[in-house]
N, CA, C and O atoms as a printed pandas DataFrame, in Angstrom:
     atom_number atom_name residue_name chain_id  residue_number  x_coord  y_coord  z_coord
0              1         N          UNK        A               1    0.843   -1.178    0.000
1              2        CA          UNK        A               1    0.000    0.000    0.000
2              3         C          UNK        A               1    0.890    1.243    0.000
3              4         O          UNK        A               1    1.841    1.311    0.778
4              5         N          UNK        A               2    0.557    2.382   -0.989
5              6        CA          UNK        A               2    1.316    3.649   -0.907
6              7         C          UNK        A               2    0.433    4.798    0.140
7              8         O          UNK        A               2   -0.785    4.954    0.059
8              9         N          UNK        A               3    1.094    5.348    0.860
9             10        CA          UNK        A               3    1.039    6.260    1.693
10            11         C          UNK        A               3    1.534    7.919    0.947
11            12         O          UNK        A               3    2.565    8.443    0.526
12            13         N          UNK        A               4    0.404    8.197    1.077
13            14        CA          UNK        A               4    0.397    9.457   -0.012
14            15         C          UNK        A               4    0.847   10.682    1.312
15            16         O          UNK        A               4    0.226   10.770    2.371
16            17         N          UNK        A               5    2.186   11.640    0.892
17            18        CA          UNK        A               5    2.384   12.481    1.816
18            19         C          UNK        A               5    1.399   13.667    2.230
19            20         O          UNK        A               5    0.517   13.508    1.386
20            21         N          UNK        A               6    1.163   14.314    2.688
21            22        CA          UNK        A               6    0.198   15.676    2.743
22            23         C          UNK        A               6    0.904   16.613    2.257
23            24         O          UNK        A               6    2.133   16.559    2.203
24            25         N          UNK        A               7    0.120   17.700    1.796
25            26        CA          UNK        A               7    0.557   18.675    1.100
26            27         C          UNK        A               7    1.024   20.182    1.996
27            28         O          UNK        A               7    0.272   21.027    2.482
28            29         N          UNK        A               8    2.322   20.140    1.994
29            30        CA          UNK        A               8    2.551   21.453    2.697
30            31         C          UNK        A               8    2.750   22.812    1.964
31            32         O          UNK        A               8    3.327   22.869    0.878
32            33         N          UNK        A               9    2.243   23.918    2.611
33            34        CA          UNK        A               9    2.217   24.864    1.510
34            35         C          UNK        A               9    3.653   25.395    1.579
35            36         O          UNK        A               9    4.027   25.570    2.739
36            37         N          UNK        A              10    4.461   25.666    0.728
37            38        CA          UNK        A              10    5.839   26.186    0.691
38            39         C          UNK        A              10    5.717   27.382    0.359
39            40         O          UNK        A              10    5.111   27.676   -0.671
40            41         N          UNK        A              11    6.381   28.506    1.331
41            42        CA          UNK        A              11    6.164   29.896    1.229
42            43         C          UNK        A              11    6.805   30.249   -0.235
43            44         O          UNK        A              11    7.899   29.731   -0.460
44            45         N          UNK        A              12    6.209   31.121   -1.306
45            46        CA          UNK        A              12    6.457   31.452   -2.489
46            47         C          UNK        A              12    7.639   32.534   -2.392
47            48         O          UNK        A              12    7.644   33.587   -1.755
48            49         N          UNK        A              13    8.756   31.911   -3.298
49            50        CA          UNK        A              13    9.819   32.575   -3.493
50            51         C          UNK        A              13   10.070   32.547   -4.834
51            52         O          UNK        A              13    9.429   32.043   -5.757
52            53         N          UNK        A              14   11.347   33.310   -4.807
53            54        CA          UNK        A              14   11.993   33.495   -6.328
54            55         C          UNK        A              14   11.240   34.504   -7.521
55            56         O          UNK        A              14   10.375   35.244   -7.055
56            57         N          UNK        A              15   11.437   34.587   -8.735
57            58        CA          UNK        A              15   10.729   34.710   -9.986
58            59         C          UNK        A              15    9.098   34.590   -9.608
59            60         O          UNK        A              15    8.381   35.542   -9.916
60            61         N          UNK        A              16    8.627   33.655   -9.073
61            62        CA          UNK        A              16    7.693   33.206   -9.562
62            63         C          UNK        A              16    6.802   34.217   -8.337
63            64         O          UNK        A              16    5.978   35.048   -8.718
64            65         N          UNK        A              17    7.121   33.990   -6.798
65            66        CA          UNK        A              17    6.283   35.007   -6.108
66            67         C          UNK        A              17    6.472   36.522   -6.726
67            68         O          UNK        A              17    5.389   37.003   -7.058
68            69         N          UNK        A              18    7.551   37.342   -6.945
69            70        CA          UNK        A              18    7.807   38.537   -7.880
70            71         C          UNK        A              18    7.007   39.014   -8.970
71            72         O          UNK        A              18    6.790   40.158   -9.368
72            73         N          UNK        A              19    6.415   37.318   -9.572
73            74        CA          UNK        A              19    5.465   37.851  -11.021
74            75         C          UNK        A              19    4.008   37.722  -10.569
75            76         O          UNK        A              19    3.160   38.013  -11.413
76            77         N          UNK        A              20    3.572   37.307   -9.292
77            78        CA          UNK        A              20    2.071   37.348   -8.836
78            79         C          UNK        A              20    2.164   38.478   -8.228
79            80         O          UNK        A              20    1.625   39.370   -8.882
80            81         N          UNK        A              21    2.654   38.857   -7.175
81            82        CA          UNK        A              21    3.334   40.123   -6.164
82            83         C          UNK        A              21    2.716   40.949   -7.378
83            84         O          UNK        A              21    1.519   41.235   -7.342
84            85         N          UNK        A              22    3.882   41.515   -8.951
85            86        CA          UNK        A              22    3.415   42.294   -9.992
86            87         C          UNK        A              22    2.269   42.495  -10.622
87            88         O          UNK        A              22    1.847   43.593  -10.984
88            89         N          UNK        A              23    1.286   40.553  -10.895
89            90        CA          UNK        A              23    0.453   41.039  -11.335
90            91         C          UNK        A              23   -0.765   41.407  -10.600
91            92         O          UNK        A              23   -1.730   41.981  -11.104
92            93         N          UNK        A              24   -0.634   40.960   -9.112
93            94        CA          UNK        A              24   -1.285   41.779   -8.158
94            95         C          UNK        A              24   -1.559   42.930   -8.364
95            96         O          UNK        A              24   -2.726   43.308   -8.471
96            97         N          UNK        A              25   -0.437   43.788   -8.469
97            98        CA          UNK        A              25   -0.279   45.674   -8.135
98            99         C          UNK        A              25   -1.101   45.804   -9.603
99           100         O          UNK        A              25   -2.312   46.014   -9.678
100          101         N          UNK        A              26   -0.445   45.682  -10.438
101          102        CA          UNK        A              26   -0.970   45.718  -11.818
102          103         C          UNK        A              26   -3.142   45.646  -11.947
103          104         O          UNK        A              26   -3.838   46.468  -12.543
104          105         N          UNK        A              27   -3.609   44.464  -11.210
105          106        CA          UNK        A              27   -4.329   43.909  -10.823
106          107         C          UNK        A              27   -5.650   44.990  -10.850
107          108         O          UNK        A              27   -6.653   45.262  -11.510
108          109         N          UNK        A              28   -4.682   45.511   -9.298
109          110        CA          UNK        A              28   -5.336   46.801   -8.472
110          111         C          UNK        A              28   -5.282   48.061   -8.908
111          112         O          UNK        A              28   -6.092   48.931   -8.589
112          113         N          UNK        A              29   -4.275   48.219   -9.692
113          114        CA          UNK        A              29   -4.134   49.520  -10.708
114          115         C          UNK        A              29   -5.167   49.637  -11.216
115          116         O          UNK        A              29   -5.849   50.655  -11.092
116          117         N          UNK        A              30   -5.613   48.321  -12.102
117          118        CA          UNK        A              30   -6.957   48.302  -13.418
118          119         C          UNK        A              30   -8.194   47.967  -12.890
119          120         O          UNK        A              30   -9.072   48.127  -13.738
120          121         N          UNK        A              31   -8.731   47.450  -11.523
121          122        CA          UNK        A              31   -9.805   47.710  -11.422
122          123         C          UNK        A              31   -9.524   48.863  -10.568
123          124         O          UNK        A              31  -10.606   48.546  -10.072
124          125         N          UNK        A              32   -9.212   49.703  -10.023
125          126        CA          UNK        A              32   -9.214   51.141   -9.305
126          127         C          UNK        A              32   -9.331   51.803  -11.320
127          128         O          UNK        A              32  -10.427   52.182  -11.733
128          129         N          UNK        A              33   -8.796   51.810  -11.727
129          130        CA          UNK        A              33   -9.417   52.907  -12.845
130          131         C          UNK        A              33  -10.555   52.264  -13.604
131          132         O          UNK        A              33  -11.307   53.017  -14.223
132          133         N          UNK        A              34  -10.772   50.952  -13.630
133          134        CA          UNK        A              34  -11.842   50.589  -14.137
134          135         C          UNK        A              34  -13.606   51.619  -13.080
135          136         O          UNK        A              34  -14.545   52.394  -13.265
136          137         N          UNK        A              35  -12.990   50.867  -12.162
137          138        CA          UNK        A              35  -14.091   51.311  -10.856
138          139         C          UNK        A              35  -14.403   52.845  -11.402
139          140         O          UNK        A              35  -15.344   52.888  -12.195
140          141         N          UNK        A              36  -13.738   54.162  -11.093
141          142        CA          UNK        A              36  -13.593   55.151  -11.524
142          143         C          UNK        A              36  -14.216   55.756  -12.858
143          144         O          UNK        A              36  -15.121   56.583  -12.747
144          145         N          UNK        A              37  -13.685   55.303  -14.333
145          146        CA          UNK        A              37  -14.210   54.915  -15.187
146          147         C          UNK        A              37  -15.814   54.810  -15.170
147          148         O          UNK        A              37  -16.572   55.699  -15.558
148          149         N          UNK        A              38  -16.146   53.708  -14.709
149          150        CA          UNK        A              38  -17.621   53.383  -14.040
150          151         C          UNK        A              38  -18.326   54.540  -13.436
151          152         O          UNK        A              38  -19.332   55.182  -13.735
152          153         N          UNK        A              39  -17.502   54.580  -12.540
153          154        CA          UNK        A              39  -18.461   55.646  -11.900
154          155         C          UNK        A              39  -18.671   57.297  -12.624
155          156         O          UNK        A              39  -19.757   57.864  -12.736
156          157         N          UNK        A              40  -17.054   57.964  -13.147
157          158        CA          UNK        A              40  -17.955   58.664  -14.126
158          159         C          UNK        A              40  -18.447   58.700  -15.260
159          160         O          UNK        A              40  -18.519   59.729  -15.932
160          161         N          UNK        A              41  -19.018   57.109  -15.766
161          162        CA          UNK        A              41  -20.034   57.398  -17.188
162          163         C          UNK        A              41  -21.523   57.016  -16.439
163          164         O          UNK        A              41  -22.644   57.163  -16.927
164          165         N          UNK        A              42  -21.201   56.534  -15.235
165          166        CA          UNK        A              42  -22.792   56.409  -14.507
166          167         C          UNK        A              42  -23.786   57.444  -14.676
167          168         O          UNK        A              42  -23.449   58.560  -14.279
168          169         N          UNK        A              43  -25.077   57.302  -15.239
169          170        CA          UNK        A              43  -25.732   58.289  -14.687
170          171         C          UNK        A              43  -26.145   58.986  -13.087
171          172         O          UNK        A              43  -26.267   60.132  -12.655
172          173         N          UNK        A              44  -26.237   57.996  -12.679
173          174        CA          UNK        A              44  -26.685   58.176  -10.981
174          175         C          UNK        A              44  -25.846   56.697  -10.002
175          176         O          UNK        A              44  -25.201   55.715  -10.368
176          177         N          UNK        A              45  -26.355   57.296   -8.464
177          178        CA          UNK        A              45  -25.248   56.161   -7.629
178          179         C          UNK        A              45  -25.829   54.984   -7.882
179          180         O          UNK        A              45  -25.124   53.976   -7.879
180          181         N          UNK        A              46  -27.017   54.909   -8.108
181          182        CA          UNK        A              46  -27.775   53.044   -8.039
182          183         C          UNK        A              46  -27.002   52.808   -9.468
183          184         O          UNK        A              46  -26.020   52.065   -9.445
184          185         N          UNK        A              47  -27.437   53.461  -10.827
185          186        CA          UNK        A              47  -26.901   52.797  -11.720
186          187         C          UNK        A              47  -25.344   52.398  -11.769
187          188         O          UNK        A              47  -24.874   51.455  -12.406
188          189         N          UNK        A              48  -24.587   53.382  -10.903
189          190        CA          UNK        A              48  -23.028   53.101  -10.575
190          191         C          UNK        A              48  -22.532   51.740  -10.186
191          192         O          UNK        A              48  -21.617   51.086  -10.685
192          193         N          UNK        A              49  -23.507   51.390   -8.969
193          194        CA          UNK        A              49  -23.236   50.546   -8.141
194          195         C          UNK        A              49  -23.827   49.093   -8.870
195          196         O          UNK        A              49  -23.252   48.021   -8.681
196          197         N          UNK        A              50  -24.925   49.204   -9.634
197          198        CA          UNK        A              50  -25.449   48.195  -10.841
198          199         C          UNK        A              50  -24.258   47.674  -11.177
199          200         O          UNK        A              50  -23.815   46.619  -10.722
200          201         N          UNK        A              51  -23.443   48.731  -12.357
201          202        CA          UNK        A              51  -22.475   48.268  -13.177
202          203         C          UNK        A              51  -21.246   47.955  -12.831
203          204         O          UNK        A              51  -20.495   47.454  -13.667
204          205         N          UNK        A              52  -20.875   48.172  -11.666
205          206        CA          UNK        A              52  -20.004   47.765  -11.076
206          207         C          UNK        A              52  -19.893   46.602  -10.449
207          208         O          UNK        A              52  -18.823   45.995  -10.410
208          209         N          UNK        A              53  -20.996   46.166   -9.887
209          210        CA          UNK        A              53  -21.899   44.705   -9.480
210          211         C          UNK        A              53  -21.201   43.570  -10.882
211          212         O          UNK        A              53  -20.562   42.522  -10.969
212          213         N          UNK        A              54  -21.805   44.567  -11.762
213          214        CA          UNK        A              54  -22.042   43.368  -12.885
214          215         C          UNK        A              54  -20.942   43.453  -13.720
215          216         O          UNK        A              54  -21.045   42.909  -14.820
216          217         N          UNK        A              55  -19.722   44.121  -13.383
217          218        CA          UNK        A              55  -18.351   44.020  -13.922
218          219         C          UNK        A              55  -17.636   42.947  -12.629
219          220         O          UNK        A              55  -16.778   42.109  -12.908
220          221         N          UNK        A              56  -18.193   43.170  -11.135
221          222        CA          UNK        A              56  -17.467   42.110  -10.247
222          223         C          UNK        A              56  -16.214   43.028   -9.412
223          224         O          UNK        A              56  -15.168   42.631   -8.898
224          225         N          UNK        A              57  -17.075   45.064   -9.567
225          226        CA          UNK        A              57  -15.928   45.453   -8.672
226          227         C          UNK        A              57  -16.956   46.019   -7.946
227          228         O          UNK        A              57  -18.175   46.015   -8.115
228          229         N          UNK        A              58  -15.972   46.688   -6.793
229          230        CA          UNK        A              58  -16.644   47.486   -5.690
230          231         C          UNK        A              58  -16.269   48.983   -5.879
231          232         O          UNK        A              58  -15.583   49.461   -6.783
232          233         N          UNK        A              59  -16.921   49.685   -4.733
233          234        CA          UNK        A              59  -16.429   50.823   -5.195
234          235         C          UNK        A              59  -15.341   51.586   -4.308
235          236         O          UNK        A              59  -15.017   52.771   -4.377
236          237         N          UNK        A              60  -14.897   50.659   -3.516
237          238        CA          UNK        A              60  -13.585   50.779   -2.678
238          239         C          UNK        A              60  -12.852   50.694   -3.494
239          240         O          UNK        A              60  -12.098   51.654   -3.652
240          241         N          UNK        A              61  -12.741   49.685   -4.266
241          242        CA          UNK        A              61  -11.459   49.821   -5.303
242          243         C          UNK        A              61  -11.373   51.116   -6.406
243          244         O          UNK        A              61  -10.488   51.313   -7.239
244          245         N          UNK        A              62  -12.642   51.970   -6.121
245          246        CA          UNK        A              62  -12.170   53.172   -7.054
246          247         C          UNK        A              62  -11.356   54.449   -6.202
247          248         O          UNK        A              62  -11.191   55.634   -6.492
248          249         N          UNK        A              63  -10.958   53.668   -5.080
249          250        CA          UNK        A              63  -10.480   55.171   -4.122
250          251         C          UNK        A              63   -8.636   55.040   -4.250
251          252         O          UNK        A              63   -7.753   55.897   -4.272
252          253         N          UNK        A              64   -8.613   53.146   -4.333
253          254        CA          UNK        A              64   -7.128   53.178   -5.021
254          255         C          UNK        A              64   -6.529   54.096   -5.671
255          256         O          UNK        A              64   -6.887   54.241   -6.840
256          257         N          UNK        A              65   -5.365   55.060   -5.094
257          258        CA          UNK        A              65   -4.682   55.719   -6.436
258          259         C          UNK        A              65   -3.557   54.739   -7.574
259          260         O          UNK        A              65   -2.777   53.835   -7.270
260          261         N          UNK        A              66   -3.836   55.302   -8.843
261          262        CA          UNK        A              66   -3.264   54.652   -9.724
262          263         C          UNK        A              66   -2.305   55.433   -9.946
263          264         O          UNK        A              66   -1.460   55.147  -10.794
C-alpha cells in the first residue's frame, strides 16, 4: 500500500512570487481605474453601483490611487 504524503504549503519565493506580487499591483491599478471609469459614465449612484456589481468590482477599489 502507498502512503500518499500531505501537502505542505511552501512559502512562495523566487521569480515566480515577484510575477504574482506584480500582477497583483498591476491587478489593483486596473480595477481602481476601471471602478472610476464606471463611476464617471454612470448616470446616478444606483446605476453606478449596478455596473459595477455586474463588472465584479466594488467601489472601494475606485479610491485606489493609480
Amino acid at each position: 500500500m502507498t502512503w500518499a504524503r500531505p501537502a505542505i504549503a511552501e512559502p512562495e519565493t523566487g521569480t515566480f512570487a515577484e510575477a504574482k506580487a506584480l500582477e497583483k499591483e498591476h491587478s489593483t491599478i486596473q480595477n481602481s481605474k476601471a471602478a472610476r471609469t464606471v463611476a464617471s459614465h454612470a448616470m446616478d449612484s444606483l446605476d453606478c453601483a449596478d455596473l459595477l456589481e455586474m463588472l465584479g468590482l466594488s467601489a472601494t477599489e475606485g479610491k485606489v490611487r493609480a
